[in-house]
N, C-alpha and C positions, 0 to 999 in steps of 0.2 A: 385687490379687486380681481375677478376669476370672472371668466364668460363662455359660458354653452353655447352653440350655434348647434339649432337641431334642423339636419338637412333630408335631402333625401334626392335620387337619383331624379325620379320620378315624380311627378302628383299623384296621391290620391293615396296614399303609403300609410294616413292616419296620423303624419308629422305633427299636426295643428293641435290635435285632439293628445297627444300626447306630450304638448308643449304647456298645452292650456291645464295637463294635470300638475307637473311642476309647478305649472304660479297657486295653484290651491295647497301644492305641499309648502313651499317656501315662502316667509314671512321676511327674510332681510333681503330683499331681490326687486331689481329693477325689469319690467318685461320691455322685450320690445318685439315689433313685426317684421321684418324684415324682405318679407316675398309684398312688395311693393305694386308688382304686376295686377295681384291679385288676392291681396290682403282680408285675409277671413278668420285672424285669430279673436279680432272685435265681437266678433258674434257670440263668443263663447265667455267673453271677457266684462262684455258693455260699458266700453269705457263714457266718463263724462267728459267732455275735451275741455282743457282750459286755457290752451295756448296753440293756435294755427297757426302758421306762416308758410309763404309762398315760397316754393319750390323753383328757380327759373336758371334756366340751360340753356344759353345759344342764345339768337337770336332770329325775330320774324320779319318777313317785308311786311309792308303797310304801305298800300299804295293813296295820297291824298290828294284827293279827287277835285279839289279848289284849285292846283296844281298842274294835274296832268293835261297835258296837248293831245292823247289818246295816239298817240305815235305808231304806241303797238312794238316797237325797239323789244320791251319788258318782256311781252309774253312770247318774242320771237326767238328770244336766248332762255330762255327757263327751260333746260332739260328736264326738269320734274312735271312740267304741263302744272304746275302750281297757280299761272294768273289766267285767267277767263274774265273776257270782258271787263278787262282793265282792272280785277278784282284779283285778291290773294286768297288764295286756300291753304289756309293755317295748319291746315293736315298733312299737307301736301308738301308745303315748303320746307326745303331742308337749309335756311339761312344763310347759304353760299352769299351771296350779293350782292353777285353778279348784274340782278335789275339795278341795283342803289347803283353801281359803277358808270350803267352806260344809258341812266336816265339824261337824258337832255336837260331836262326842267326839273331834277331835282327833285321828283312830284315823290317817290320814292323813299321814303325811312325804315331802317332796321331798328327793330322794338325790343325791346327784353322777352325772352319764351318764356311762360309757366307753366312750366311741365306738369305741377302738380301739386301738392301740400304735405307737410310736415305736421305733426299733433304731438302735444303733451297732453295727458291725460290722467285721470283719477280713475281706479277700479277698485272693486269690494276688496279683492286679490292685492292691491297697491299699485303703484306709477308704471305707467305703461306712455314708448314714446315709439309711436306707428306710422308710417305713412301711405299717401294713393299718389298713383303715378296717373296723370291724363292718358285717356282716348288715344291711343298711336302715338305715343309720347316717347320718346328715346333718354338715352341717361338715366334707366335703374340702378347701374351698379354706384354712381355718382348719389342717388340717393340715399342710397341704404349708405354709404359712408355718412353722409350727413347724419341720419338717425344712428346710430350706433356711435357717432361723436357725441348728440345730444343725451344720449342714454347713460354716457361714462359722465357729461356732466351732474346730470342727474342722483345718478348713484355716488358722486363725490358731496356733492352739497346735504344729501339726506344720508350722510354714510350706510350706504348698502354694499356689501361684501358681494351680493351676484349678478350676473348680467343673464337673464333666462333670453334668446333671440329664436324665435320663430325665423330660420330662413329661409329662401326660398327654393324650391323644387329644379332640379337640371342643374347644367352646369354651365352656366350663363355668367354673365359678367356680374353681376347681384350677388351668384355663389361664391363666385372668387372675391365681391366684396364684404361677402357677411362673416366668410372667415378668416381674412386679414386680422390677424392681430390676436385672434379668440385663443382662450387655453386649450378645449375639446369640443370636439365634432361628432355628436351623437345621431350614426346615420341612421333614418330607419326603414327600413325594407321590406317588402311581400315575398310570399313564395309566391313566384311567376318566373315564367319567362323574363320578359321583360324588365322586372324584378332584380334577377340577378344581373343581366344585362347594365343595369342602370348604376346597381351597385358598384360593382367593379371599377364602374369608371369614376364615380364619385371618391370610390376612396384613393384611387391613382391620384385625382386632382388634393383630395385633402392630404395625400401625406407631402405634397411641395410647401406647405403650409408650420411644418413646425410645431402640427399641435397632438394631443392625444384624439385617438379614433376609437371608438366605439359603434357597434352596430347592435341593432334592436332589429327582430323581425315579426314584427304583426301578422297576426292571423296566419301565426305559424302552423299549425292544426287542418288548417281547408287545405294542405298538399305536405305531408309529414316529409314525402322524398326530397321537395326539392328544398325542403326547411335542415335539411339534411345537406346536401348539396354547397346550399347557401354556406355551412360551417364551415365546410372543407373547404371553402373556395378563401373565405376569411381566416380560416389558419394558416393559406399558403401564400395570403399576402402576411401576415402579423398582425391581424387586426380582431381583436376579442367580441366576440359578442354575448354581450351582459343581460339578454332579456329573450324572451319568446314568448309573446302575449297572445292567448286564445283569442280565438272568434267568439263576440258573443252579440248577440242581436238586441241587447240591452243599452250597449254604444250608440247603435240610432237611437234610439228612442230616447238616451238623454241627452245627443245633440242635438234630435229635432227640439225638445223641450226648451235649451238654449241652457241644459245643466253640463255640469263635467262629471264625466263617470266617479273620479274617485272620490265625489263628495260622499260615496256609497261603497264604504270600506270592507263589505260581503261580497261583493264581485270578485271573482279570481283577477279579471283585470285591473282593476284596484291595486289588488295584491303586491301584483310583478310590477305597475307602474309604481307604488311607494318603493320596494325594494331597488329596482333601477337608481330611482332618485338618490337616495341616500348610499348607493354606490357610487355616482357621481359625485358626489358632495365628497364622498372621502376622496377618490380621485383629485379632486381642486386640491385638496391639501396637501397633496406630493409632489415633490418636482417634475417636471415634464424629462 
């Protein structure tokens, strides 16, 4: 079994849109989401979900109001300003428990967190296992481990050979968890500023990693210098990059429709996205 993690320094780089063409190229492959924060490869994918379950991290106060003497102890030691009017703000609480310690009357309970949900799911593309993280919820990188354990189960019980993972953007604890363990890190990148900025420092993190690196730069063509630039900068770390995908304003138009570009194999973006692929694909078959 072999696993992609396609990342990106940045948001907005086209990662999604380029992950979601891989699951239209490949038939023996498990998808999964990985940018948990803010999960958007669904859209492109439309999964049917067939199995939920709850995500929980930590723990919440919960204060029981049959109980409490209204002391006020609770909200006098809450450095987070979490209780008001003898009431818990679930957003707010970061589950020290601290209140539970120096309740008098006990009134006081630490709950289970649920950060968030976990999903199995069915797509036209095949089994895809994604998840959402709650409203100000902490422990993304803790999730995405979850998902990416459930994905290998997945693809062991339906024997599937690839693990396609959408991950997340920056280089957050998510990143460092979506490439734990992966064969290759296909970053991909804009010519920008910024851009290269973001790059550099993503592939610094993925070569402690152990894996193959790859870079792809979208909408190479809207600044040729700094697409340019971009190579040089990736030759002088050792890091190849396999693609250069045109700008084409045909890309919106079939992510707004909720299609994938390469269902429309006349695009030059098409093109270079099947070519990429099936460079990867040979990639998995060689030793790291």
């Amino acid at each position: 079994m072999k696993e992609i993690v396609v990342v990106s320094g940045k948001g907005g780089t086209g990662k999604t849109t380029i992950t979601a063409g891989f699951a239209f190229l490949e038939k023996n492959k498990v998808m999964t989401d990985c940018d948990v924060d803010a999960a958007d490869l669904h859209l492109l994918l439309l999964p049917e979900i067939k199995k939920k379950e709850e995500f929980i991290s930590g723990k919440t106060a919960v204060i029981k109001n049959d109980k409490c003497f209204k002391c006020g102890q609770c909200e006098a030691v809450c450095r987070f300003g979490a209780i008001k009017n003898f009431k818990v703000d679930h957003i707010a609480c970061e589950g020290c428990g601290f209140c539970f310690e120096i309740c008098p009357c006990d009134a006081v309970i630490m709950q289970d967190n649920i950060c968030g949900h976990w999903f199995y799911s069915d797509t036209k593309y095949g089994p895809m296992v994604h998840a959402a993280l709650g409203a100000g919820e902490e422990n993304s990188g803790r999730l995405v481990s979850v998902v990416r354990k459930k994905a290998r189960e997945v693809a062991q019980e339906l024997k599937r050979e690839i693990i396609i993972t959408d991950g997340p953007p920056g280089m957050g604890c998510a990143v460092l968890s979506s490439l734990t363990g992966a064969d290759i890190a296909l970053i991909v990148t804009e010519p920008t500023c910024s851009g290269l900025h973001d790059l550099e420092r993503i592939i610094d993190v993925a070569k402690k990693f152990n894996l193959k690196i790859f870079v792809c730069i979208n909408k190479y063509d809207i600044n040729i210098k700094m697409s340019e630039n971009i190579k040089e900068r990736c030759a002088k770390k050792g890091v190849q990059v396999i693609a250069e995908i045109p700008f084409d304003k045909k890309v919106v138009e079939f992510l707004s429709a909720g299609r994938i570009i390469v269902e429309d194999e006349s695009f030059e973006v098409s093109k270079v996205i099947k070519k990429m692929w099936q460079y990867l694909k040979d990639q998995m078959k060689e030793k790291k």
